[in-house]
N, C-alpha and C positions, 0 to 999 in steps of 0.2 A: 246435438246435445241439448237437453233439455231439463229446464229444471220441476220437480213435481212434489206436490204434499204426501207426507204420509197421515192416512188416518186412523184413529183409534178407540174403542169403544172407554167411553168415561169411566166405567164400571173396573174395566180392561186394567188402566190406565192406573188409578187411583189404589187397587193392588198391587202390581211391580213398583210403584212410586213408594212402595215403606220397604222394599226390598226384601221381596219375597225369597230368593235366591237364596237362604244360607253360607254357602261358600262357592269356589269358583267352580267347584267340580258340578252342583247343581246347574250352574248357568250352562257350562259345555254340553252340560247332559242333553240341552235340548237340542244343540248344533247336530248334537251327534246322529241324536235320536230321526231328526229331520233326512239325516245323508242314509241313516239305515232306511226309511221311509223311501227314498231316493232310489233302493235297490244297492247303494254302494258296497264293493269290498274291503274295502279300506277307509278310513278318517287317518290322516296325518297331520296332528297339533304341533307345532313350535310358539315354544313361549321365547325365543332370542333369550337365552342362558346365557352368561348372568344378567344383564342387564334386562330383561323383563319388562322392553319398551314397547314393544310389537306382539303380540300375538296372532297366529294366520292357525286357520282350521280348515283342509283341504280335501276332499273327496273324490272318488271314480263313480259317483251317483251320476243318476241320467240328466242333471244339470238344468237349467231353467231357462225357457224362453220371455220377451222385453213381457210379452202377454199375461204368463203365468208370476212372475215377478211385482207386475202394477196390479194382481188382483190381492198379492198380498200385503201390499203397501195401503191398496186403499182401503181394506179396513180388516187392522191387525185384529186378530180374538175373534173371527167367523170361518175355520179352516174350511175346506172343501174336498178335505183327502177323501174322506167317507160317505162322499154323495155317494147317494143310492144304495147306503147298507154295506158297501164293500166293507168287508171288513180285515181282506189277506193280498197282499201283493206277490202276482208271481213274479218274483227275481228270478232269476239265469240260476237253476240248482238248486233252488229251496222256495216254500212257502214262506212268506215271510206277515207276522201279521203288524197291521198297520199302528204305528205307534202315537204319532200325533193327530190329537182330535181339536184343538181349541185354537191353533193356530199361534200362538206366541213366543215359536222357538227365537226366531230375528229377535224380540223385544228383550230374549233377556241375554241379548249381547249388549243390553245398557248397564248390567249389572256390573260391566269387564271394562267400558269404556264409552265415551263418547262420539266417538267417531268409527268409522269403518267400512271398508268398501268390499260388495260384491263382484267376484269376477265368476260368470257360468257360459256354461258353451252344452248343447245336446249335441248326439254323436253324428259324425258326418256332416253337421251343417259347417259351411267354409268362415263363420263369422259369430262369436259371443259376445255376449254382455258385458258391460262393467257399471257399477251403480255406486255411488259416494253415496254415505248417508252420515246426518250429521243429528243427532240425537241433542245437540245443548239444548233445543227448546222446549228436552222434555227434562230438563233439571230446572229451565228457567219457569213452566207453566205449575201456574199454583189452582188452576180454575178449574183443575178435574179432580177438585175435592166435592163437588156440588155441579148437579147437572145430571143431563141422561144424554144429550145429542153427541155425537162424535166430535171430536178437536180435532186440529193438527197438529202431530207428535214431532214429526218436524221436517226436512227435504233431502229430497234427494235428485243426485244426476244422475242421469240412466244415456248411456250412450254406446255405440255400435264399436265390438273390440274386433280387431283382424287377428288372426290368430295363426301359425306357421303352418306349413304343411304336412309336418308329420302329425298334427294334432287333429287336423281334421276326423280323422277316424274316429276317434275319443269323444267321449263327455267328462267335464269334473265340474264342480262348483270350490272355489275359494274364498274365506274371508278373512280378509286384513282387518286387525283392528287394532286402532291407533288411540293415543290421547288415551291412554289407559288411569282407570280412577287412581289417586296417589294414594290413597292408602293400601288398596293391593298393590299396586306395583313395589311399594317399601317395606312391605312384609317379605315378599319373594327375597329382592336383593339385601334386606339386613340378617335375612334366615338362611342365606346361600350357603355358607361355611361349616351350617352343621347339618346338610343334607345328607340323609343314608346314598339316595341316586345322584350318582355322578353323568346328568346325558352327557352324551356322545353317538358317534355312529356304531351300533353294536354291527356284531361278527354275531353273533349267537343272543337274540333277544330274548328269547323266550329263559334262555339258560338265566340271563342277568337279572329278570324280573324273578326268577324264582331264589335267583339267591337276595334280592333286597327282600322279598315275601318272608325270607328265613328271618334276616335282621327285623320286622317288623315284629314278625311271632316270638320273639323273646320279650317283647315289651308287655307288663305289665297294664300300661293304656295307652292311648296316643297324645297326651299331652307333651309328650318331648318331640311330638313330630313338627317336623316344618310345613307351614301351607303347600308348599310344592310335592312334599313325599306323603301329606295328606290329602292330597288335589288326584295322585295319581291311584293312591288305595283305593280313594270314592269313585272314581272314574270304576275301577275292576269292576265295583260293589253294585253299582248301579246300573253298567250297558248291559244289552244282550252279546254277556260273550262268552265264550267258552270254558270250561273250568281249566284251569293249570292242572297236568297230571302228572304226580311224584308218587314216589313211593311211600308218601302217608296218608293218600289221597285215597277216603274211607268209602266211597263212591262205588268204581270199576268194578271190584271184587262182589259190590251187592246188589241187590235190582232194586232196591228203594227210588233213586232218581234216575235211572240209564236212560230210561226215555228222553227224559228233560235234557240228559249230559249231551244224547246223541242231537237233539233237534239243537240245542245251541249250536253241535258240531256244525250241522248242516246250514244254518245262515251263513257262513263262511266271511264272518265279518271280523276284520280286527282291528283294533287301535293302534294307533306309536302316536308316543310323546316325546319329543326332542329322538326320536329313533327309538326308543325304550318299546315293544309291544306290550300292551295289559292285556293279562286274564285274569279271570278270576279262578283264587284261591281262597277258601276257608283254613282258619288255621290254629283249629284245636287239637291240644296233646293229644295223641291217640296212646296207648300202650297196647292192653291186652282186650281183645273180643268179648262179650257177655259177661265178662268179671269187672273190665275200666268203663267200658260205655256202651253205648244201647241206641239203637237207632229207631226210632218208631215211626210207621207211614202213616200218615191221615186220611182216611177213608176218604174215594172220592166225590165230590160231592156237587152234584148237576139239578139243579131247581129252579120253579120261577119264583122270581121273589118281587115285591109291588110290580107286576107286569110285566119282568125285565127277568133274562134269564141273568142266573149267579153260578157260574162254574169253578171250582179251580182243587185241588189235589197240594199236598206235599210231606214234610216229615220234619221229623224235630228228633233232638239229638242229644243224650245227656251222657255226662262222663262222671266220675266220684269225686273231681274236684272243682274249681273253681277254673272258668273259661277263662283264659288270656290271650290276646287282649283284652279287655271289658268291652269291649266297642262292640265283640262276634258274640254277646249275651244276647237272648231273648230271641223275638220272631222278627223277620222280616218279611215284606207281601211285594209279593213281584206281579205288575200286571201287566202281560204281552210280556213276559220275562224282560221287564224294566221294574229294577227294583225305588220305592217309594219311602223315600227317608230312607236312613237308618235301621239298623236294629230297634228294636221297641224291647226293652229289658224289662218292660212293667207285664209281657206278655196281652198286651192289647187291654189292658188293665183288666188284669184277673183278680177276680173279688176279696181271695183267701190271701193267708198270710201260710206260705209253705218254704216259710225261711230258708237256708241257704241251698235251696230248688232251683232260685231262680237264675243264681250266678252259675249256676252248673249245666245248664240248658242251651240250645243253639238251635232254629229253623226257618223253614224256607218255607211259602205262600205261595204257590203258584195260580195265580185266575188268569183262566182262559178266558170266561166271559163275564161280564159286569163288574161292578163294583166302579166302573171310570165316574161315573155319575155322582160318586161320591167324596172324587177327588175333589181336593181346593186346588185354587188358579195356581198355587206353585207344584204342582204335581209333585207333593212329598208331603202332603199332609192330608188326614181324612176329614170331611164332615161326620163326625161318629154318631151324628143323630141320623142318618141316613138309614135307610132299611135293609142294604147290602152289607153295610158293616156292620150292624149291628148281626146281620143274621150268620157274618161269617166269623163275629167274637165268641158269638153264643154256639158255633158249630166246635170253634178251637177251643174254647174253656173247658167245654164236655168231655173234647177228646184228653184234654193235659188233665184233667181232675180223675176222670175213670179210667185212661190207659197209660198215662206217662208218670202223674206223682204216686198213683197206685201202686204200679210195677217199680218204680226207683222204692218205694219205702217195705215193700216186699223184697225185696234185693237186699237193701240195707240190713234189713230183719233177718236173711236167713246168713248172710255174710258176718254178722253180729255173732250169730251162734253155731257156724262152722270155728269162726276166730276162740270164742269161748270152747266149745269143744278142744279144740288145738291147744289152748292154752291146760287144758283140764289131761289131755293125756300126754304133754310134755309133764307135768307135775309127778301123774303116778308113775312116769317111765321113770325120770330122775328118784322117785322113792325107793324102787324096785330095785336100782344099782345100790342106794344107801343098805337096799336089804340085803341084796348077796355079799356087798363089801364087810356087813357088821355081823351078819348073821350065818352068809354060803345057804341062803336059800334063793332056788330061782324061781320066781312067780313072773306073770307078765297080765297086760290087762286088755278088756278089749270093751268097746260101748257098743252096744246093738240097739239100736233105736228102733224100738219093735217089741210089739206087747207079747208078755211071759206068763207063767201062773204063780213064779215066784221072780223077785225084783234083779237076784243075781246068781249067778251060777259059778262053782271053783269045780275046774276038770283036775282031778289028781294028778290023769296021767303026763298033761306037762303043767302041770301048777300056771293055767289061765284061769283068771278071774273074768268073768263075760257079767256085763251089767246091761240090765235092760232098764233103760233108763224110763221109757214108755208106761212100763207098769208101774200099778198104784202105789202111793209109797214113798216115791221120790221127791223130793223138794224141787218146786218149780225155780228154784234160787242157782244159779250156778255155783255161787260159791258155799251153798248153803249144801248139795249136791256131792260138793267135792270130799267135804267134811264126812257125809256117811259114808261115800266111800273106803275114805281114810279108815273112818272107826270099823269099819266091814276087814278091813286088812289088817288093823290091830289084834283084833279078835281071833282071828286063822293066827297070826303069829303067837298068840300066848296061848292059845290051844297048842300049835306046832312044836312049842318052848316048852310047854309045861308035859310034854308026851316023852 
């Protein structure tokens, strides 16, 4: 056993040091992300419920040798996943493309805690790893606020594990982490009580995820969530993983994303948390096809942009009312189907003001290539002065301004004046009864929207009034419309009366 530095780029360093990470589910993202990297089919998280003292994140990835381990210790923030351009890993059954480029998945298990130990084994070898690492000297170092040369982040033990014999066959990597920060650890157990997920060892996961998925989507936003049932949402939101399929699941039945639905199928990766599997679910009201929402695909779009190719495809999604949760508003950009932040509800700041557009709206960002160059070091936020983002805001504003608020306020307009018609021949049907009730004559009406040479027509032989509303004449006013009608049937009637 031996004891060894970790080293880390100043630059590295002095970003994760203001706590880049937003919440826990960001920091896991990277574990995760690293075990999909790994080829793994599974990641198994236990946060020790309730008490929220341990955390362990366990995988079936191909595991790490003492070799590959001390090159990432010796200096975090220079990955090596994509020497040579690689940029897809063939896993056992799928293409898988490579998700970490910068190398700082391990650093942001400081975000969770200070301390923490690797345990990795590759498959077949009789003997793995096990590595302590102890992180306070990167809460105690104040010197990589200034500087460029690398520090040391802090030690670790690296020493030779024996491992049983049924395991030999296998590879997994684990990591314990202990000395967890006290302010997440007291947020978990003082919000335990009002958890929608109750972990336990499920019989039926996927069923259980889909019924807390239900309790979620009646919320109007997620501020009544607990860190823990909002740790497990972002977790859905953010891996490469497969969508949850139910029966309001607007997907299957269209080819808008099948592509995209099938290739997550095929990484055949999935999460559990405390035994819980996540997928991911979107979870807007659906009702009725081409009358409640609308699904539109984004042309797709393959260029070089400063030098560098910019790929990526998807669809945005709107309904008549307002999205609930608020949290599933606006666009999200998934790159290597890992999604980056949140929703952006501003729609990547769209210029216009297309008022209550935006709460009604829901989509997805698929890049296949570029735009990483754009990332910032927490890989959840963009430099937007970059020339990939900028080129794929200016692709999205185009398509939401000339296909999506276009077609919704064309929708709206003709739905406007279906609604006003409806309301204009309930009006003369009810007239029509007061007529045979006062008078015993039967008329009936009918609108033809369709030009005439005269504006109305009355057939004697069953007393239909037909108005053509198209020709000249008519008041473009509906209510204004309804009135010459009227005066048009007064006029028949004191003829009728007066005969």
């Amino acid at each position: 056993m031996s004891k060894e530095k970790i080293y880390v780029s100043r630059k590295i360093l002095a970003d994760v040091g203001r706590g880049i990470y937003r919440t826990p589910a960001n920091a896991i993202k990277e574990l995760v992300s690293n075990a999909f990297d790994a080829c793994a089919t599974w990641v198994k998280i236990s946060t020790n419920v309730p008490y929220f003292d341990v955390f362990t994140c366990e995988d079936n990835g191909e595991g790490m040798t003492f070799e590959e381990l001390r090159k990432i210790f010796k200096r975090i923030g220079s990955s090596i996943k994509r020497a040579g351009g690689i940029q897809y890993n063939k896993c056992k059954g799928s293409k898988r493309p490579i998700i970490g480029k910068i190398g700082i998945g391990l650093l942001a298990v400081s975000q969770i805690c200070d301390k923490f130990t690797i345990i990795s084994k590759k498959k077949k070898q009789k003997e793995g790893l096990k590595a302590t690492i102890d992180l306070l000297q990167f809460e105690r170092e104040k010197a990589y606020l200034s500087g460029e040369e690398d520090i040391a982040l802090g030690e670790y033990e690296l020493s030779t594990l024996s491992v049983p014999q049924d395991e030999i066959p296998i590879s997994y990597t684990k990591i314990i982490m202990e000395s967890l920060k006290e302010g997440f650890q007291k947020s978990l157990k003082e919000e335990f009580k009002k958890q929608l997920i109750r972990p336990r060892q499920f019989s039926n996961a996927v069923k259980e995820f889909g019924e807390f998925i239900v309790q979620v989507s009646q919320l109007k936003n997620f501020k009544s969530l607990t860190t823990y049932d909002y740790m497990i949402w972002e977790l859905g939101i953010f891996c490469p993983l497969k969508y949850l399929e139910t029966e309001n699941q607007i997907f299957p039945s269209k080819n808008y994303i099948s592509e995209d639905i099938e290739r997550l199928k095929k990484y055949n990766f999935k999460i559990f948390i405390d035994g819980l599997e996540i997928l991911y679910e979107k979870t807007e009201e659906i009702t009725k096809q081409e009358e409640d929402f609308k699904i539109y695909k984004l042309p797709p779009y393959e260029k070089e942009v400063a030098g560098e190719k910019l790929k990526f495809h998807g669809y945005i999604y709107s309904q008549r009312k307002k999205i609930q949760p608020t949290e599933l508003q606006g666009i999200l950009i998934r790159i290597k189907d890992v999604a980056i932040g949140n929703y952006d509800k501003t729609i990547l700041k769209y210029p216009r003001e297309e008022g209550p557009i935006f709460s009604m709206v829901s989509g997805e960002i698929f890049v296949e290539e570029g735009l990483e160059t754009a990332l910032n070091i927490d890989r959840n936020s963009f430099n937007e002065t970059h020339p990939h983002y900028i080129e794929l805001q200016n692709e999205v504003h185009k398509f939401f301004k000339e296909t999506v608020v276009q077609d919704i306020r064309e929708r709206s307009k003709q739905r406007r004046k279906i609604e006003k018609q409806e309301q204009i021949t309930q009006e003369l049907n009810a007239l029509s009864e007061k007529i045979k009730n006062k008078w015993n004559i039967d008329i009936s009406f009918k609108i033809a929207e369709k030009d005439n040479q005269e504006p109305f027509y009355f057939d004697k032989s069953n007393g239909e009034f037909i108005f053509y509303t198209k020709t000249r004449g008519w008041s473009k006013s509906e209510k204004e419309r309804l009135l010459q009608m009227k005066s048009i049937i007064a006029l028949y009637l004191l003829s009728s009366l007066h005969n």
